[in-house]
C-alpha positions as CSV (number, residue, x, y, z in Angstrom):
1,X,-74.0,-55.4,-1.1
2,X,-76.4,-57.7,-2.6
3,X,-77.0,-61.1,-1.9
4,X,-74.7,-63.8,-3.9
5,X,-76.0,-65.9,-6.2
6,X,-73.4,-69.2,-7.2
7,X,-73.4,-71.7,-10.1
8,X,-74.1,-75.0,-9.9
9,X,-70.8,-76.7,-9.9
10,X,-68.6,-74.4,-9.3
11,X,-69.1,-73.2,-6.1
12,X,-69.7,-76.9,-5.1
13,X,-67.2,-78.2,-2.3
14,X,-67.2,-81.4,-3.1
15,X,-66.9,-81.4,-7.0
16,X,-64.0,-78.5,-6.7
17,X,-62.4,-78.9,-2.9
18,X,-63.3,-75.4,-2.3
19,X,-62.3,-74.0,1.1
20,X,-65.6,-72.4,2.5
21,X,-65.5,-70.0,6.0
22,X,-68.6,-68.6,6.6
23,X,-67.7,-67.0,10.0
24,X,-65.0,-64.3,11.0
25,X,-64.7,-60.9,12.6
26,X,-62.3,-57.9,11.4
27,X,-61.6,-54.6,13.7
28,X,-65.6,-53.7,12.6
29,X,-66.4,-55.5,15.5
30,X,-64.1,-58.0,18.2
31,X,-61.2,-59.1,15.8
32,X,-58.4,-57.9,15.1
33,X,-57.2,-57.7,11.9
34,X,-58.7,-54.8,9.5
35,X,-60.2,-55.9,6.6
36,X,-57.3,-55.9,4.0
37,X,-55.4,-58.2,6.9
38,X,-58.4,-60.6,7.6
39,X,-59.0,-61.0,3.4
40,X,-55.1,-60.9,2.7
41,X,-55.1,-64.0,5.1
42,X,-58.1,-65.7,4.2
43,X,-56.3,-65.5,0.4
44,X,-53.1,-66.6,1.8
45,X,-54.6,-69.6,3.0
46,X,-56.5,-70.3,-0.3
47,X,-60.2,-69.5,1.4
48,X,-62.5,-69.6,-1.8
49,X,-65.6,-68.5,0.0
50,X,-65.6,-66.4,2.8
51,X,-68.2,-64.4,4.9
52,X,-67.0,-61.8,6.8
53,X,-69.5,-62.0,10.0
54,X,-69.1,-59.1,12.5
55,X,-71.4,-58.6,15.4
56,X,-74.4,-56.9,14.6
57,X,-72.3,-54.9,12.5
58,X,-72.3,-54.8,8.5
59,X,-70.0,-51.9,7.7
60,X,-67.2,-53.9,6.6
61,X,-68.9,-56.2,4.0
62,X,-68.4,-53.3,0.9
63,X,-65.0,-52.7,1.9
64,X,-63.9,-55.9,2.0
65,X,-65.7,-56.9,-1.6
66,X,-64.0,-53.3,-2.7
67,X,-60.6,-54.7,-1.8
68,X,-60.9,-58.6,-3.2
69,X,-61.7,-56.6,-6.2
70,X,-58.7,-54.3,-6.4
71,X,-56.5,-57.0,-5.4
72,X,-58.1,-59.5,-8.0
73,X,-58.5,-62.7,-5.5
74,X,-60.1,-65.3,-6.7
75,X,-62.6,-65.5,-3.7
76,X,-66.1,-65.3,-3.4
77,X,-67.5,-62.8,-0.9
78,X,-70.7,-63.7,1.4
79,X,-72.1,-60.5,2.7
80,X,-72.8,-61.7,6.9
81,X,-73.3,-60.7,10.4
82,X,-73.6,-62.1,13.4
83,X,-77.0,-60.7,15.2
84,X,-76.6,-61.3,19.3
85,X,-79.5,-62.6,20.7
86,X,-81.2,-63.2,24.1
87,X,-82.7,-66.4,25.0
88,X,-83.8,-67.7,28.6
89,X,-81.2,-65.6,30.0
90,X,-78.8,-66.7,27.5
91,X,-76.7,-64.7,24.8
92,X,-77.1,-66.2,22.2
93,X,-75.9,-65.9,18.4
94,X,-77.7,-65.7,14.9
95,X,-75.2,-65.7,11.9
96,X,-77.2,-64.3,9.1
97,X,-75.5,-65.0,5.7
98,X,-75.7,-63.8,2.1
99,X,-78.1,-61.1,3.4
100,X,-78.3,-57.8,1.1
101,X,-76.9,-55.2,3.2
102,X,-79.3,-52.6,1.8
103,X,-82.5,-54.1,3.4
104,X,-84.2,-51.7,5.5
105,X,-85.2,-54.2,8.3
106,X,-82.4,-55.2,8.9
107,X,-80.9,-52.1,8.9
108,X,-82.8,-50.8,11.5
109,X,-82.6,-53.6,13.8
110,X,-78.6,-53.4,13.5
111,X,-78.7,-49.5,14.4
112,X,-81.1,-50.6,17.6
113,X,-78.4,-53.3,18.4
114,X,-75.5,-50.8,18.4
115,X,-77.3,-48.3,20.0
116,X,-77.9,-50.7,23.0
117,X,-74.2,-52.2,22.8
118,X,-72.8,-48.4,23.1
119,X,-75.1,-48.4,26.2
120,X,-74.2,-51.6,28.1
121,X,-70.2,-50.8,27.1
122,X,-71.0,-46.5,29.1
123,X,-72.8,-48.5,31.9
124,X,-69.7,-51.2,32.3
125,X,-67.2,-48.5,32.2
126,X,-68.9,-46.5,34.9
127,X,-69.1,-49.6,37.2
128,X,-65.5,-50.1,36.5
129,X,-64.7,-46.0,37.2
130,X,-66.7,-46.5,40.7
131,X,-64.2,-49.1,41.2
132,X,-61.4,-46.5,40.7
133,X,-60.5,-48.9,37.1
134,X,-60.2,-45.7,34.7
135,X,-60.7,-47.1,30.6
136,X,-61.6,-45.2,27.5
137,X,-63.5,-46.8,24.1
138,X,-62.9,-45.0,21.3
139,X,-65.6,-43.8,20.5
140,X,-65.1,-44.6,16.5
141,X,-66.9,-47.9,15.1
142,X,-68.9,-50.8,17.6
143,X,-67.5,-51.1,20.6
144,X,-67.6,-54.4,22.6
145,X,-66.6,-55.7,25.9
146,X,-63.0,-57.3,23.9
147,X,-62.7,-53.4,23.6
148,X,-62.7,-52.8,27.5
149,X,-61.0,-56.1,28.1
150,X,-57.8,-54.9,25.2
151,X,-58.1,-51.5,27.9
152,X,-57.5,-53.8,30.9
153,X,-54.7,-55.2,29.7
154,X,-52.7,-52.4,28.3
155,X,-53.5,-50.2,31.5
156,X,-52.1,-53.5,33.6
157,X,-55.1,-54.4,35.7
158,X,-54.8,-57.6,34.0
159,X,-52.1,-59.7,32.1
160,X,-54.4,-61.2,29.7
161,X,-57.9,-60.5,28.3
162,X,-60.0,-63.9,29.5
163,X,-58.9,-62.8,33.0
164,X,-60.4,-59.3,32.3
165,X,-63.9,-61.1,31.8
166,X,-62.8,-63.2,34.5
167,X,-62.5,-61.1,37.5
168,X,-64.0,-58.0,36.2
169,X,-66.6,-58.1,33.1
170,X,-67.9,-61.6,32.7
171,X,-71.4,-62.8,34.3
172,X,-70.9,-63.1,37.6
173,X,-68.9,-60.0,38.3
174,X,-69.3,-56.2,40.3
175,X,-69.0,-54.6,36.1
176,X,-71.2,-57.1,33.9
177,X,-74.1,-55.4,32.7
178,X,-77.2,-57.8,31.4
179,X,-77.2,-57.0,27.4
180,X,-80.5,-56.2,25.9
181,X,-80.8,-57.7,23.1
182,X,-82.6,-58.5,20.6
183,X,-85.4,-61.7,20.5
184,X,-83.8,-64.5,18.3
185,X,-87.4,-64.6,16.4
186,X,-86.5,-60.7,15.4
187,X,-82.9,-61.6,14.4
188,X,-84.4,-64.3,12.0
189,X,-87.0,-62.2,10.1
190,X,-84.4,-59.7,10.1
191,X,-82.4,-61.6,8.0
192,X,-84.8,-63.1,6.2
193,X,-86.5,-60.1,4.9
194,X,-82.6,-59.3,3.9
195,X,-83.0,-62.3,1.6
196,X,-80.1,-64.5,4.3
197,X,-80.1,-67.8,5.7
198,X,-80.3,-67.6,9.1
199,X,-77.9,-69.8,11.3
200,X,-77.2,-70.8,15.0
201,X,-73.6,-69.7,15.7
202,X,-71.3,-72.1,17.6
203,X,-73.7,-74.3,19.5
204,X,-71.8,-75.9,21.8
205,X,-70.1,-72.1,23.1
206,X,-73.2,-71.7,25.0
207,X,-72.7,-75.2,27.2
208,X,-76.0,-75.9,27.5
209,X,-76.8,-79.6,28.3
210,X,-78.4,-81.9,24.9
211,X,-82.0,-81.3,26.8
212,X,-81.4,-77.3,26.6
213,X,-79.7,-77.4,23.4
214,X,-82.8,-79.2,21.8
215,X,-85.2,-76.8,23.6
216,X,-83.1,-73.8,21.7
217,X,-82.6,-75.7,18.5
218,X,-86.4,-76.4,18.3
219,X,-87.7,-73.3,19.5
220,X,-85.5,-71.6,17.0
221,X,-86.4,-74.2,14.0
222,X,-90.3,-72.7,14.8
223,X,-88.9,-69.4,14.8
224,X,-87.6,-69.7,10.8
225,X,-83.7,-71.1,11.4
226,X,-82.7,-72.2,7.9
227,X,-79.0,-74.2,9.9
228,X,-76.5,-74.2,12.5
229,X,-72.6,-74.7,12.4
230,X,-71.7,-77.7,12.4
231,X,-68.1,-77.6,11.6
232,X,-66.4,-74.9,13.8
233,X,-62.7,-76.0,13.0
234,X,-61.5,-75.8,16.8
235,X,-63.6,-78.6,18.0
236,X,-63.7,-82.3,18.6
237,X,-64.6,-84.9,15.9
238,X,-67.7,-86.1,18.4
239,X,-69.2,-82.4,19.0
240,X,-68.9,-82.5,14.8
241,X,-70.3,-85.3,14.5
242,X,-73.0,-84.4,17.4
243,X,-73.8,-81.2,15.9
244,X,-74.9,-82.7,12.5
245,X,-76.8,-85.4,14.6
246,X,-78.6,-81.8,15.6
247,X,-79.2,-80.6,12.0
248,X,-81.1,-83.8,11.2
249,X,-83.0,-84.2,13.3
250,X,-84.8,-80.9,12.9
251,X,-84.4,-80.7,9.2
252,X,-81.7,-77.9,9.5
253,X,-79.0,-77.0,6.9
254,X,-75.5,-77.1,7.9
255,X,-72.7,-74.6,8.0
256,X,-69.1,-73.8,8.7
257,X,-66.6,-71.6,10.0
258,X,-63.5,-70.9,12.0
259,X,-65.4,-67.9,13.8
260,X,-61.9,-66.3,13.7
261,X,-61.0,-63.5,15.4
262,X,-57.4,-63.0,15.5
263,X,-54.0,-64.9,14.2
264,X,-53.5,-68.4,16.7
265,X,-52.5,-71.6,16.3
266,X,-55.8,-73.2,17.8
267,X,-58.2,-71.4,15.1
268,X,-57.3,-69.8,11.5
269,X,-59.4,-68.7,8.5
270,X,-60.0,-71.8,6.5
271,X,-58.9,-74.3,8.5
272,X,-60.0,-77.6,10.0
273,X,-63.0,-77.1,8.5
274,X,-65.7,-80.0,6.6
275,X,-68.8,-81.2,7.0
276,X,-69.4,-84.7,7.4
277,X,-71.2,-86.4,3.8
278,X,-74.7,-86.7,5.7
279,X,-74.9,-83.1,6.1
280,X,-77.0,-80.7,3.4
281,X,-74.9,-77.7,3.0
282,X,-76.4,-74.0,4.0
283,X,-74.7,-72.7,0.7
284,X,-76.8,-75.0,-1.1
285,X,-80.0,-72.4,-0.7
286,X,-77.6,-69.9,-2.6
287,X,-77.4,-72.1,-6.6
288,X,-78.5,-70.0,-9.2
């Protein structure tokens, strides 16, 4: 898919309201809705742009502009992924959006991501085997650690999946395995040479302290970041309001999204999402 290019005007949110998500996750990667169900819902709750973001993972960006097609939404789609990252012994994540999915760098970088994701999901599942805790992946699509935790759950080692990471996968415990991933600088050119903004994911998820968080923010700004989400929808009006403190003081655009993964209360496509006036949208970089 090729990168998207809007008019001045109408894609603007604050002359037309338009509801803007640039961050979810479909069955391609940790959600779990397919593609139909995650752009059916994003309809039904009158998204007008939405990116569909999976983790280092792209497959699903021509289905889903296949199926807004056939099922003649009126929504706008913003080909994304979200590139995992390692950062002084961090995880950390790089939304890259309105890439072109056909760009060769960043095609190869995505295959090296996956192939190392396959590897850390063989080497948890043998720690958990040694442990006589029997799981199988299927061996279909990306597999992630919500794939192993899902296993957990339905083979009853576990009623609910944050306890899987809890007692079993998470940092800390006998079957996390380091990931090996990719250099934030790498994820950034990667996307850029895929014509994409590039965009700190969730800053606050990583709990880092404001001294840490400016160390990442600023090392990353030298690095090429082009924004960082700002509005996340499930978060409090002062980490809002913090975050776009963030994005001016290093210059960065700002973004949104729900970061949805599957159907809750707490977090939907769409919702509780806006960016406060001071902030310069990231979509602005996409005007014709």
């Amino acid at each position: 898919m090729r990168n998207v290019r809007f008019v001045k005007g109408r894609n603007s949110q604050q002359g037309f309201n338009l509801i803007i998500d640039l961050h979810c996750h479909s069955t391609h990667s940790d959600g779990s809705l397919t593609v139909p169900e995650l752009i059916d819902r994003a309809h039904n709750n009158s998204v007008s742009v939405l990116a569909l973001t999976d983790h280092d993972n792209i497959d699903g960006v021509d289905e889903a502009q296949q199926y807004i097609e056939q099922a003649h939404y009126d929504m706008t789609l913003v080909a994304g992924v979200e590139l995992s990252c390692w950062w002084e012994n961090f995880e950390i994540h790089i939304v890259g959006l309105n890439v072109d999915t056909r760009s060769e760098s960043l095609q190869r970088l995505l295959q090296t991501q996956q192939n190392r994701r396959r590897e850390r999901i063989d080497s948890i599942i043998q720690k958990l085997a040694a442990r006589d805790i029997n799981v199988e992946i299927d061996s279909d699509g990306i597999p992630t650690r919500k794939h192993i935790a899902d296993q957990l759950v339905q083979h009853g080692y576990v009623d609910q999946v944050q306890k899987a990471f809890d007692r079993f996968i998470g940092k800390g415990n006998f079957a996390y395995v380091r990931p090996q991933w990719c250099s934030i600088g790498h994820a950034i050119k990667a996307i850029h040479d895929a014509g994409g903004s590039a965009v700190l994911a969730h800053p606050h998820a990583y709990q880092l302290s404001n001294k840490w968080l400016r160390k990442l923010i600023g090392e990353a700004k030298t690095w090429g970041l082009d924004g960082i989400e700002v509005s996340i929808g499930q978060q409090t009006f002062g980490q809002r309001s913090a975050l776009a403190e963030f994005a001016k003081d290093f210059q960065l655009k700002a973004s949104q999204g729900s970061d949805f993964h599957y159907p809750s209360q707490w977090r939907d496509l769409g919702k509780n999402l806006c960016l406060p006036d001071a902030c310069v949208p990231i979509w602005n970089d996409w005007f014709s």
